[in-house]
Residue, then its C-alpha position, 0 to 999 in steps of 0.5 A: x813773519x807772514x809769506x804773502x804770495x801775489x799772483x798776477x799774469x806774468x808776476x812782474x806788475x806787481x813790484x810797486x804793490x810789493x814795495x807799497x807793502x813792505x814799506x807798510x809792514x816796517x811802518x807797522x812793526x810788522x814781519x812780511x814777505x812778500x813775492x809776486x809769481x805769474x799764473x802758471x808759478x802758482x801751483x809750485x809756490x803756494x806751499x812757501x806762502x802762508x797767504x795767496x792774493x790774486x791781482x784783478x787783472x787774473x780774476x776770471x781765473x780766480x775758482x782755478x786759483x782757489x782750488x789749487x790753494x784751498x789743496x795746499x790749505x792756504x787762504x786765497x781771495x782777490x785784490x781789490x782793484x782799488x788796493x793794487x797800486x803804490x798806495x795799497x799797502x794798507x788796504x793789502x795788509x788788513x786783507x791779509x789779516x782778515x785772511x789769516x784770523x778767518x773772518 
């Protein structure tokens, strides 16, 4: 199972890219969890998350996000804006991928 961790401001707009994702995942045969945390959750879950995604609308705090994730030895990178929405599942899941093999 892979533990994908969203942070966006309060961890509440992303419900419809976690069901976008999940739905992905079981159309995928593929094992995920997914939770979306606010900004100032990050620090206490990033060690539960095997991945970290931040939302578009928090990226000018991303380099703070970065540290506190690269401390904990979790990959991090941005959301693209196009990919956060009801249709993103897809585009959210190959990140995570990408992620996680290093490329």
């Amino acid at each position: 199972m892979v533990r994908i961790l969203l942070v966006c401001s309060a961890g509440m707009s992303t419900s419809i890219l976690i069901r976008a994702v999940e739905k992905e995942a079981v159309a995928r045969g593929q094992q995920v969890s997914v939770r979306a945390v606010g900004t100032t959750e990050l620090e206490s879950a990033v060690g539960d998350a095997d991945v970290v995604l931040v939302a578009p609308q928090v990226r000018h705090r991303f380099p703070q996000f970065a540290e506190i994730a690269r401390a904990a030895g979790k990959p991090i990178a941005l959301i693209e804006p196009k990919a956060y929405g009801p249709f993103g599942g897809p585009a959210i899941l190959d990140q995570v991928a990408q992620l996680l093999s290093g490329s």
